[in-house]
N, C-alpha and C positions, 0 to 999 in steps of 0.2 A: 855365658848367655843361658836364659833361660830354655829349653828344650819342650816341645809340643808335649810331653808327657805331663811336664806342668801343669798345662793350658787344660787339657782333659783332668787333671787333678781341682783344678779350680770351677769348669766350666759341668763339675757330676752333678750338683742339686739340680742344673736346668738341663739336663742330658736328652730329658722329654721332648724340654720346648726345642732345642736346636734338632733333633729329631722328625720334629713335628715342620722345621723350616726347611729341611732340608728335604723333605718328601715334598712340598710346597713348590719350594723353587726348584723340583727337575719338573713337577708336574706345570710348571707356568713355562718353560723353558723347552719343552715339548711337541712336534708337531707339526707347527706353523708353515712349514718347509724343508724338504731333505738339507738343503743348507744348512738352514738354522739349526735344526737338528744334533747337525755337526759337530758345529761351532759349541753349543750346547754342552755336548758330550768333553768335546777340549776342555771348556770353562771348569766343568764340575770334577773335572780330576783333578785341578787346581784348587782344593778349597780356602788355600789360607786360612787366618785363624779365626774369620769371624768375629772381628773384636767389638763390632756394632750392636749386632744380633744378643752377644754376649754380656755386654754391657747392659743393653734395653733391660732384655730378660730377670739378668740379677738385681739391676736395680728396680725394676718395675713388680720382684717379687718381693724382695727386702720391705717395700715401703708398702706393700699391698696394694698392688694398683693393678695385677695383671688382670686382662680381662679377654672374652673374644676376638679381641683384632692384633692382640699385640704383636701375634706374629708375622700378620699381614704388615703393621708397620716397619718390622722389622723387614721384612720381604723387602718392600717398598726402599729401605734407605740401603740395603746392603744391592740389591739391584740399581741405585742410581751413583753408590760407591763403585761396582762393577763398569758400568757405562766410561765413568771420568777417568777411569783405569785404561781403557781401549781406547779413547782419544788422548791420552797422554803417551799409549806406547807409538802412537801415529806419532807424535807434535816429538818427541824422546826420539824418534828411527829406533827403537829399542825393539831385542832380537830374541832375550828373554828376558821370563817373569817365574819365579818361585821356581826357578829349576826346569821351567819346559817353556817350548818354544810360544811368541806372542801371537795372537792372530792375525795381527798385519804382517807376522814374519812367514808362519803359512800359509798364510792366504793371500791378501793382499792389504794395501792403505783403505780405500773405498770401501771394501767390504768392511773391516775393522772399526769404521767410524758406522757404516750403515747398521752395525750388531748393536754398536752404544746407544743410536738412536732408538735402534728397535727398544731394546735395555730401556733406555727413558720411558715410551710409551708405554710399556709394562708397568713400569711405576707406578706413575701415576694414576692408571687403570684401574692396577688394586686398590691406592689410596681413592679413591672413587668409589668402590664397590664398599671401603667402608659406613660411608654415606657424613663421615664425620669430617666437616668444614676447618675446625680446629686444626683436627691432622694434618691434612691438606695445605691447608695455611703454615703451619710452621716448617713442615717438609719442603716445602716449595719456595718458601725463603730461604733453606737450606742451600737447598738446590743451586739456587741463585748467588749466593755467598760464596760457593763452591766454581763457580765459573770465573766471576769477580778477582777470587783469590787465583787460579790458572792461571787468567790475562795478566794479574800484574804481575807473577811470576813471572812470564816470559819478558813482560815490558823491563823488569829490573836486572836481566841477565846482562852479567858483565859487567854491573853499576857497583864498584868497589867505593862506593862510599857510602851504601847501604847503612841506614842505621838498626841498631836493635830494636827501634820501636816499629820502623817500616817493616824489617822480618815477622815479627810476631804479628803486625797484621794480616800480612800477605799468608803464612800460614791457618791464622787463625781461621780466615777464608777457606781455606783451599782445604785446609783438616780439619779442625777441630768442628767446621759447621754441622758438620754429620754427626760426628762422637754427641756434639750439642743438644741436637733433636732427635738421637740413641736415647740418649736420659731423659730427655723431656718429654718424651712421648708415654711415659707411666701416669705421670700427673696429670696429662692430656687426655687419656684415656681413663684414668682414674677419677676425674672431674674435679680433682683438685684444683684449691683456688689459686691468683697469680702468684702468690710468695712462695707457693711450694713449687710450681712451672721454672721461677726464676733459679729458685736453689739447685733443683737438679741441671737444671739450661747449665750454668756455672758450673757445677762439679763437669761436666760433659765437655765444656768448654778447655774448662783448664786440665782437664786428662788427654785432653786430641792434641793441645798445644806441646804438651811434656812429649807426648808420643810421637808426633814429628821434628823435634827436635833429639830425639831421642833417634830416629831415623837417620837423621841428617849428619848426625853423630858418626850412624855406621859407616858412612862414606871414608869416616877416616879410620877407624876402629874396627871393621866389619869382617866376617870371614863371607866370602866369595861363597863358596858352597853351601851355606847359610841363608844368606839376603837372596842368592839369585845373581847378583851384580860385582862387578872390580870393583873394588876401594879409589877413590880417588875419581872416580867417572864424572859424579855430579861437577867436582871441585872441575874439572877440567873441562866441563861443556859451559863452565862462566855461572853454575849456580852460586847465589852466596847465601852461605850459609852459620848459623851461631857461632858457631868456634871460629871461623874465621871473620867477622866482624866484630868480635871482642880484640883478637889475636892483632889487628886492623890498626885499632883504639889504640892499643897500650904500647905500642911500637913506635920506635924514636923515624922521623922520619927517609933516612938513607935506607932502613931497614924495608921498611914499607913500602919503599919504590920501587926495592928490588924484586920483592915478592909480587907486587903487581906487574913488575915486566914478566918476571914469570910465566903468570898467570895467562898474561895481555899474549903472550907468544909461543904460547903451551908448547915448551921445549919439553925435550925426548925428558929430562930427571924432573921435569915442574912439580909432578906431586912429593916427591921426595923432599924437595926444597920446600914446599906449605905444609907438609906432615912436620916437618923437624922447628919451622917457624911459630906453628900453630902450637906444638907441644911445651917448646919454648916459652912459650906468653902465656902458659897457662888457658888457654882456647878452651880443650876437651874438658878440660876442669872444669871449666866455667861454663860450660852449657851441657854437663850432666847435673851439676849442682843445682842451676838451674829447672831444667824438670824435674827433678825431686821437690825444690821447693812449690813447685807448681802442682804437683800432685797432691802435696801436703794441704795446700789451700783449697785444692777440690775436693779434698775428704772434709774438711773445714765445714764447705759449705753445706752438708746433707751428715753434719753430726748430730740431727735431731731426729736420726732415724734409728729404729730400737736396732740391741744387736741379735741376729741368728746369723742360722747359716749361709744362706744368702749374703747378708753383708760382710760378713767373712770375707767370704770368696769373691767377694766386689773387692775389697779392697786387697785380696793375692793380685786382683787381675790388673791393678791401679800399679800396683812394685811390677808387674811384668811388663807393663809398658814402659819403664826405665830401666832396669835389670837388663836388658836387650844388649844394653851398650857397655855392662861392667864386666 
């Protein structure tokens, strides 16, 4: 796995702007209420890797489109990535996140969801103060893409016959909408016209697509002290996920039923028995190949842009969103 030293190796040409966002969002995150305050303070020890922020930036410098707001954009989408985070560890019972405790774990559910909310309106606040309608408009379809993609997550738990095409939509939703309007907000901001909106939309898209599945990956593949998480969690709380709906496919049927009762009756060895089923069929294989090829076609799409260092370092950042999982 690639190691945060990388990420700081990749993320030095825009060290300014992430700089520049990160004095931003404590200064937006400040205040309000000794509470909030709090919670605040929690949040921001957690920084994660910023991969939205990081993306905007490099790609919005690469193509020349950075301008006044971009970091408010970015504000704006890594603040409503933040929020979906918080009602996910509610909807999840989940006790930790990146190695420290959630805010529904110390605090409570209620509050946890009332932070996300607050989170929301923050958002949108700034995308407001930019005064630009454009933004506004594709963040907030974002947004909504992002909710869409949650609920059908939850609605397909447990649905082993999930197919490849329903996963990548339901992800597409629920990830890649933000990665999407991360890139698109350069040529939004830059005034670029629709074909150049569309090209970066795509590279954004199929980067958050490779990335969650690349995620989902670690579930089987993951070191614990790493993600934050046990191996095997998602698989056992009825998510389905790439590797096991290829692994699904390619199984004679005796095999297949076994592993579904498995699954259906999360005995004490069940992940041990879908780790070794899944390896078996070639699963992991085929849904790291997978994001690789998907990354592949999102550099594709935005190869009409000159190279420096900026795009460099877009595309280190493009192989660390798969690297994750080798």
């Amino acid at each position: 796995m690639l190691d945060q030293k990388k990420m700081l190796e990749y993320t030095a040409p825009i060290e300014a702007d992430l700089e520049q966002f990160n004095r931003k969002l404590s200064d937006h995150l400040q205040g309000d209420s000794p509470l909030i305050t709090s919670i605040a303070r929690h949040l921001l020890k957690s920084k994660g890797k910023r991969m939205r922020p990081a993306f905007l930036f490099l790609s919005s410098r690469a193509a020349d489109n950075f301008t006044e707001h971009s970091v408010d954009a970015s504000l704006a989408i890594e603040l409503i990535h933040t929020a979906t985070l918080l009602h996910d560890d509610v909807v999840d019972e989940s006790d930790m996140r990146r190695g420290q405790e959630t805010v529904n774990s110390q605090w409570t559910n209620l509050i946890s969801v009332l932070i996300g909310d607050y989170l929301f309106a923050k958002a949108f606040r700034i995308m407001v103060g930019t005064g630009l309608v454009r933004l506004m408009r594709a963040i907030s379809r974002a947004t909504e893409r992002v909710s869409v993609g949650e609920l059908r997550q939850i609605e397909e738990t447990g649905n082993y016959d999930l197919s490849e095409e329903e996963y990548t939509s339901i992800i597409a939703d629920k990830t890649a909408s933000l990665f999407s309007v991360a890139c698109e907000a350069g040529p939004i901001l830059g005034k670029r016209d629709a074909r150049e909106r569309k090209r970066f939309a795509l590279f954004g898209e199929k980067i958050g697509i490779a990335f969650q599945i690349v995620d989902d990956l670690l579930d089987y593949v993951g070191d614990a002290e790493v993600t934050g998480k046990e191996v095997g969690n998602d698989v056992l709380t009825g998510m389905v996920t790439l590797p096991l709906i290829y692994s699904l496919g390619k199984a004679g049927g005796p095999s297949r039923k076994e592993i579904v009762g498995h699954l259906s009756a999360n005995r004490a060895n069940s992940f041990e028995k879908v780790y070794e089923f899944v390896q078996d069929n070639g699963g992991i294989d085929y849904a790291y190949n997978r994001a690789n090829e998907l990354t592949e076609q999102g550099l594709d799409s935005i190869s009409n842009v000159g190279d420096s260092t900026y795009f460099q370092c877009l595309k280190n950042m493009v192989t660390f969103t798969t690297a994750r999982a080798s």
